[in-house]
Wavefront OBJ file of the C-alpha trace (Angstrom):
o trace
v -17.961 7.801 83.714
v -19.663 4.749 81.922
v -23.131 5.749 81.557
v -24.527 2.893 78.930
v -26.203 0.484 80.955
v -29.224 -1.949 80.065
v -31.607 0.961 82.232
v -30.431 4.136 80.432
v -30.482 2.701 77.066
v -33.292 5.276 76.500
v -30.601 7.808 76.807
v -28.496 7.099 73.857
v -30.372 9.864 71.609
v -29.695 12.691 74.306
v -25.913 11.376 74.314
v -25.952 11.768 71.242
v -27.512 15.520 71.222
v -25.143 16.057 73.959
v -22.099 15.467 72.006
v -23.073 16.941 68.925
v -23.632 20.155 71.330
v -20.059 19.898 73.396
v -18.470 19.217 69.919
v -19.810 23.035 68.296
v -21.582 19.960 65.541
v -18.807 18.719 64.680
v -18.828 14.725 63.864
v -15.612 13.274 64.610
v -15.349 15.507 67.770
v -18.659 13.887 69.176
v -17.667 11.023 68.653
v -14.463 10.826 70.939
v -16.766 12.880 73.330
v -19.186 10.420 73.641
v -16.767 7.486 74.067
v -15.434 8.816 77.242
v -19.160 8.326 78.201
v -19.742 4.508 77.233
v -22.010 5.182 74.422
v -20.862 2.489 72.310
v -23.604 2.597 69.833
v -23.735 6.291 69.491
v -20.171 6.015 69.346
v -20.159 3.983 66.036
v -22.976 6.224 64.316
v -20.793 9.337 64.951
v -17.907 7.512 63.895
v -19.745 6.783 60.458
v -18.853 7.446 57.214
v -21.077 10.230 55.921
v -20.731 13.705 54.626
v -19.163 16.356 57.387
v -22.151 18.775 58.548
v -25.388 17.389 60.698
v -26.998 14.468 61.148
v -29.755 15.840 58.468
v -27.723 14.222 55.000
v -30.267 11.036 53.772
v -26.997 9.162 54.227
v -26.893 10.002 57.787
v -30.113 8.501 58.146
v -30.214 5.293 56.795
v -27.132 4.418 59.216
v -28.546 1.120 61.059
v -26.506 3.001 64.380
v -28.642 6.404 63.952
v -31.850 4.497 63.115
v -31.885 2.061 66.502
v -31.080 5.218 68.559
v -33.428 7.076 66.986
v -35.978 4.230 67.428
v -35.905 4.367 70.851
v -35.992 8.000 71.411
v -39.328 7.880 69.116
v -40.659 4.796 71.375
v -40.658 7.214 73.854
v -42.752 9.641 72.585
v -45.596 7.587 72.735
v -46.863 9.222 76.082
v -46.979 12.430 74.828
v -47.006 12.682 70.971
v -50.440 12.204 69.805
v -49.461 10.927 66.561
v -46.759 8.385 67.581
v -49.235 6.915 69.583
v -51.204 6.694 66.445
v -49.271 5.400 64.413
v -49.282 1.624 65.819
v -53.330 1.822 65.099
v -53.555 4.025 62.037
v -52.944 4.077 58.198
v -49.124 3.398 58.071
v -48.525 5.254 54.266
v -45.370 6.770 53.424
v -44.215 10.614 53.108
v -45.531 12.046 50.008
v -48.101 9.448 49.080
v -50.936 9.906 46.711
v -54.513 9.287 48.314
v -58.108 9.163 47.667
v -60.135 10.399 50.676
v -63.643 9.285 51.201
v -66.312 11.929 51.145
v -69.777 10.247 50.820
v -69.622 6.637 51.807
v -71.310 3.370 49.370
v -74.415 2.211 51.148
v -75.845 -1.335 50.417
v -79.756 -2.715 50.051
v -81.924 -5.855 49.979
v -82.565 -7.132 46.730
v -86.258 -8.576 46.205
v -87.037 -10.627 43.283
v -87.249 -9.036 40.056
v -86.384 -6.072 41.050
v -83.521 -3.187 40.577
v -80.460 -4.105 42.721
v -79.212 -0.685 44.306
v -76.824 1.806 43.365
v -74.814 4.283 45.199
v -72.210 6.547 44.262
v -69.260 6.742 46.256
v -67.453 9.959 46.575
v -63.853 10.459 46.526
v -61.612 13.396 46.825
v -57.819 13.646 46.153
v -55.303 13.909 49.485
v -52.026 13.704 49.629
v -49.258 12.820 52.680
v -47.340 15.359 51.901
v -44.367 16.017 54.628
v -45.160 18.898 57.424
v -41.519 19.674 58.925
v -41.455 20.583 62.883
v -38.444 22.130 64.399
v -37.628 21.911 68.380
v -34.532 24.402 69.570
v -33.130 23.552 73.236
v -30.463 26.308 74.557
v -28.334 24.429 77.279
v -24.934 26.288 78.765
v -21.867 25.139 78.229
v -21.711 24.481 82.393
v -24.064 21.938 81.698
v -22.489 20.750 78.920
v -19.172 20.400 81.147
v -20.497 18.045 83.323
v -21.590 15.072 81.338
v -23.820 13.307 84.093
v -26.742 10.886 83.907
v -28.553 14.118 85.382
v -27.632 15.968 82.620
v -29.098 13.428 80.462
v -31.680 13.304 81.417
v -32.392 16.753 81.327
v -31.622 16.814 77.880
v -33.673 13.864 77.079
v -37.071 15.677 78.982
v -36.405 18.857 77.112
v -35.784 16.914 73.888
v -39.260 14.181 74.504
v -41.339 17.880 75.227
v -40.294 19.955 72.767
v -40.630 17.196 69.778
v -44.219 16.014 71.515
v -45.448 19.436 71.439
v -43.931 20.312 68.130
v -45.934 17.545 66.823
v -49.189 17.719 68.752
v -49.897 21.388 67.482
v -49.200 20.592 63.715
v -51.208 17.248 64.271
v -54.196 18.686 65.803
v -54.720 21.345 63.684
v -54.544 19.282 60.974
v -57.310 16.842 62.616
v -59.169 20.153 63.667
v -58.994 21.260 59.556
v -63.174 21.901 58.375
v -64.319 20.738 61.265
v -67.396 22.664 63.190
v -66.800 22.201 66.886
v -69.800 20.918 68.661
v -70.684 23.025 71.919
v -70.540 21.349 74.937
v -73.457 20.553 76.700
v -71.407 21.359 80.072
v -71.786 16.393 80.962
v -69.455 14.661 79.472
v -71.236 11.873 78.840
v -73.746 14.396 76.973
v -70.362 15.500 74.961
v -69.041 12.029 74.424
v -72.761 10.787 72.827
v -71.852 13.686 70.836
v -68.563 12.880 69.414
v -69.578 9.589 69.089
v -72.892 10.298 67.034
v -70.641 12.562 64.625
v -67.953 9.693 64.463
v -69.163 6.282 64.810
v -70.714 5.869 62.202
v -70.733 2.221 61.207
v -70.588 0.676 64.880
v -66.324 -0.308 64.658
v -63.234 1.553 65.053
v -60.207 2.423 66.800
v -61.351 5.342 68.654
v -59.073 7.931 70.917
v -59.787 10.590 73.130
v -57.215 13.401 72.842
v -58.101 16.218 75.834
v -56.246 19.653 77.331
v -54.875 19.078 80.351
v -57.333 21.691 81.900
v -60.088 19.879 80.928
v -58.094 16.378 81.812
v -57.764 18.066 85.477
v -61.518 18.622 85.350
v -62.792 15.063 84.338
v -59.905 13.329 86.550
v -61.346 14.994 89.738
v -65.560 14.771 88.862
v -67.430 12.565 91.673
v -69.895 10.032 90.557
v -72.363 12.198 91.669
v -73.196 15.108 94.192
v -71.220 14.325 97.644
v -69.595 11.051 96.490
v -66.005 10.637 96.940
v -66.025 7.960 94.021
v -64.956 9.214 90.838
v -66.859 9.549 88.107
v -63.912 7.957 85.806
v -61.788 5.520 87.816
v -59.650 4.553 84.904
v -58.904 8.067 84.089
v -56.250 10.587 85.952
v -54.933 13.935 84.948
v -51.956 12.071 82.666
v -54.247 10.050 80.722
v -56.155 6.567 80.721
v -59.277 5.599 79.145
v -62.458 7.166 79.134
v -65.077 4.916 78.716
v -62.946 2.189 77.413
v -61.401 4.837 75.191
v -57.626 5.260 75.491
v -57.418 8.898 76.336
v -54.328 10.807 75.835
v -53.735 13.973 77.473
v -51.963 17.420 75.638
v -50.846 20.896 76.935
v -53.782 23.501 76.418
v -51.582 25.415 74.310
v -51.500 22.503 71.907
v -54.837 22.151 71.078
v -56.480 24.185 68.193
v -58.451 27.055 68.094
v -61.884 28.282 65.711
v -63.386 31.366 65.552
v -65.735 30.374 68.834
v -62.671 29.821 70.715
v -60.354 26.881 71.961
v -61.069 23.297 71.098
v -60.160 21.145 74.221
v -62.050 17.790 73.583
v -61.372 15.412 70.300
v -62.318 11.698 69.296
v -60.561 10.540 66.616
v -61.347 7.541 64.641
v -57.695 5.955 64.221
v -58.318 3.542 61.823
v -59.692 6.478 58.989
v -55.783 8.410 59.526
v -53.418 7.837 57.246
v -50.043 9.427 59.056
v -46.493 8.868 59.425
v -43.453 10.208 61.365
v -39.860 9.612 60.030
v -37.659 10.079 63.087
v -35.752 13.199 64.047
v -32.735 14.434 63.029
v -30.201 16.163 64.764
v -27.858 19.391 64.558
v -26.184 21.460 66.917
v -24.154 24.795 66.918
v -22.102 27.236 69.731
v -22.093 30.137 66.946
v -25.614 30.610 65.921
v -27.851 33.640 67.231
v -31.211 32.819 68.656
v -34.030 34.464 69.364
v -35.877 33.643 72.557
v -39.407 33.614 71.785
v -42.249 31.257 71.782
v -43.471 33.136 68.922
v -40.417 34.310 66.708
v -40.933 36.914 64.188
v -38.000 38.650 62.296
v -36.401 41.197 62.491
v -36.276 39.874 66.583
v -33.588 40.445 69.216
v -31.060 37.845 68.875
v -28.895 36.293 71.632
v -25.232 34.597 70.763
v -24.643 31.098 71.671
v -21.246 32.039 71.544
v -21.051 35.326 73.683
v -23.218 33.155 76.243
v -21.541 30.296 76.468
v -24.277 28.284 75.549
v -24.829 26.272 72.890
v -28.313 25.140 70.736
v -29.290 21.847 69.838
v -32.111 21.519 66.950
v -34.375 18.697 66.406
v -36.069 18.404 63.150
v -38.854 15.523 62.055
v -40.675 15.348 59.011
v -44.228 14.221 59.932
v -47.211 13.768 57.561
v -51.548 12.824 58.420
v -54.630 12.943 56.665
v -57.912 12.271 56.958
v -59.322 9.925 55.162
v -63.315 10.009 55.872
v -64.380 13.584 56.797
v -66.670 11.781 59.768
v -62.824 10.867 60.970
v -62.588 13.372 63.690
v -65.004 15.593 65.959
v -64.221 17.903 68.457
v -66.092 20.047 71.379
v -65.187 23.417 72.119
v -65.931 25.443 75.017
v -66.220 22.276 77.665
v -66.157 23.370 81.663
v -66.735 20.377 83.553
v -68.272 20.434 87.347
v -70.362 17.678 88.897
v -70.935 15.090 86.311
v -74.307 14.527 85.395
l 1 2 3 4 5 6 7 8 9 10 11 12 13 14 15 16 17 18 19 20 21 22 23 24 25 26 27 28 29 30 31 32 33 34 35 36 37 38 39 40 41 42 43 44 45 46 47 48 49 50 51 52 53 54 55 56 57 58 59 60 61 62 63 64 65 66 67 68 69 70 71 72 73 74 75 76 77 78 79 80 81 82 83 84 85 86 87 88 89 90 91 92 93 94 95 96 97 98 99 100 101 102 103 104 105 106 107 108 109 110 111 112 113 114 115 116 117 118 119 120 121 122 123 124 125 126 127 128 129 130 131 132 133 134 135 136 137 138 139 140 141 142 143 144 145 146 147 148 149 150 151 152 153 154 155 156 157 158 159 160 161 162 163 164 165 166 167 168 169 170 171 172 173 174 175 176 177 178 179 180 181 182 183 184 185 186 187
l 188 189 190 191 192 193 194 195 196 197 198 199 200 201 202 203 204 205 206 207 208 209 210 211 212 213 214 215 216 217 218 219 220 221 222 223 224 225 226 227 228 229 230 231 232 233 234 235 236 237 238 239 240 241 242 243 244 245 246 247 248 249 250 251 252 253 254 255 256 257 258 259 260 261 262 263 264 265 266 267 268 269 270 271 272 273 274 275 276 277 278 279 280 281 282 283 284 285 286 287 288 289 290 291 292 293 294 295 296 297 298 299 300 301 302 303 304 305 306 307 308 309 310 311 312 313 314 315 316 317 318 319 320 321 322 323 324 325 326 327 328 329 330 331 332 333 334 335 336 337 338 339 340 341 342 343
């Protein structure tokens, strides 16, 4: 079945996860496995010279093949990944990057005639991009595996886009959420954007986003004007995102979102521009002989479940990501929000 066509182009990272899981890992395998399907490309990149193993060796990933694939599958994240759809907007600075973080900003004053021209002291603090890894582990059956469909695919390439989004949202946000004091809503959300925008805008420019739970994205997607009016109160907003206020909003699981001591934070403006991050793009293993143990929350010693004794197989995705901050005004958040009629 030739499944590489101009409008599943999108898919070649989940053929290539798919192979890598029908081949037990194995390279050269894959590759022949993923020919049958008319994945050219992916083909060639499994077909590469590079050391036997996974897809994790630095040769692996400087293969043109790997990167394009990749490239795509990392386009796609942009929906859902709070810091890919960053990164166009932010401080592009590489993995492991030395940096000095603002901490009390210069200030500036009329000079009058004979007199003392002012001088301010600007504070800086030492920050670092240092790497954060994030892991996402999909269990598929080897049933699945069998049948090599564009159904299949795209299976694979929803579980994949999910598990790496939210992989990356939860590190991401808590490192935005990092000494901050969560303001408590006022119960409006205009109240709670004058709010976030008092603690962040600062200077009167920036590349601010809104970055909301989807509880609270349900709440604000569905608030009338006013009392009895069907017109809602944000018309360019709905419960998968938008703009709020002529702020691009993006919209993450309530499990993703960070929590303080006064509970969880479901409401953040961040100030793009003052983020240094970046994302290398995932790399790819897969195994029918490893145990796994199915938990959200994996502790060991666990109960472990055999890919092999249940047919199944796992297929790991692994992405080095790195962010910092670089004013401490960069970021504010609002914690306890419960929107009803807006006000």
């Amino acid at each position: 079945m030739h499944l590489s066509t101009p409008a599943n182009r999108n898919m070649e990272f989940a053929a290539f996860a798919l192979g890598l899981a029908k081949a037990g890992g194995q390279h050269e395998i894959a590759a022949g496995i993923v020919n049958g399907m008319g994945f050219e490309r992916v083909q060639l990149a499994l077909k590469a010279a590079v050391p036997m193993g996974t897809s994790t060796s630095t040769e692996y990933g400087q293969l043109v093949s790997f990167q394009t694939i990749a490239a795509g599958f990392v386009e796609s994240l942009r929906a859902s990944s709070v810091i890919d759809a960053l990164l166009p907007v932010c401080r592009r600075v590489p993995l492991r990057s030395a940096l000095a973080v603002v901490t009390s900003v210069a200030s500036a004053g009329r000079v009058t005639p004979g007199g003392a021209k002012v001088v301010t002291r600007l504070a800086l603090s030492q920050g670092g991009l240092s790497p954060v890894e994030v892991a996402a582990l999909i269990v598929v059956t080897e049933d699945l595996l069998r049948f090599s469909t564009s159904a299949s695919l795209q299976l694979i390439n929803r579980e994949l886009q999910a598990g790496v989004s939210a992989a990356c949202n939860r590190e991401f946000l808590v490192g935005m959420a990092a000494g901050l004091t969560p303001i408590a809503s006022s119960g409006s959300v205009l109240a709670d954007l004058r709010a976030l925008l008092a603690a962040v805008n600062t200077v009167g420019v920036g590349t601010f986003r809104l970055v909301l739970s989807a509880t609270i994205a349900n709440q604000i997607s569905t608030l009338p004007a006013s009392t009895g009016d069907q017109a809602p109160a944000f018309p360019a907003f709905g419960p998968s995102g938008g703009s709020i206020q002529n702020m691009p909003t993006l919209v993450v699981g309530d499990d993703e979102m960070p929590t303080d001591s006064s509970g969880p934070i479901n409401f953040m403006l961040i100030e793009a521009s003052q983020i240094a991050a970046a994302a290398e793009a995932p790399r790819l293993s897969s195994s029918k002989y490893a145990s796994i143990q199915m938990d959200d929350d994996p502790s060991l010693p666990g109960n472990l479940t055999s890919m092999f004794q249940t047919h199944s197989a796992v297929i790991r995705a692994e992405r080095s990501i790195g962010f910092e901050k670089l004013r401490a005004s960069a970021v504010a958040a609002i914690s306890g929000a419960e929107y009803g009629v807006q006000s």
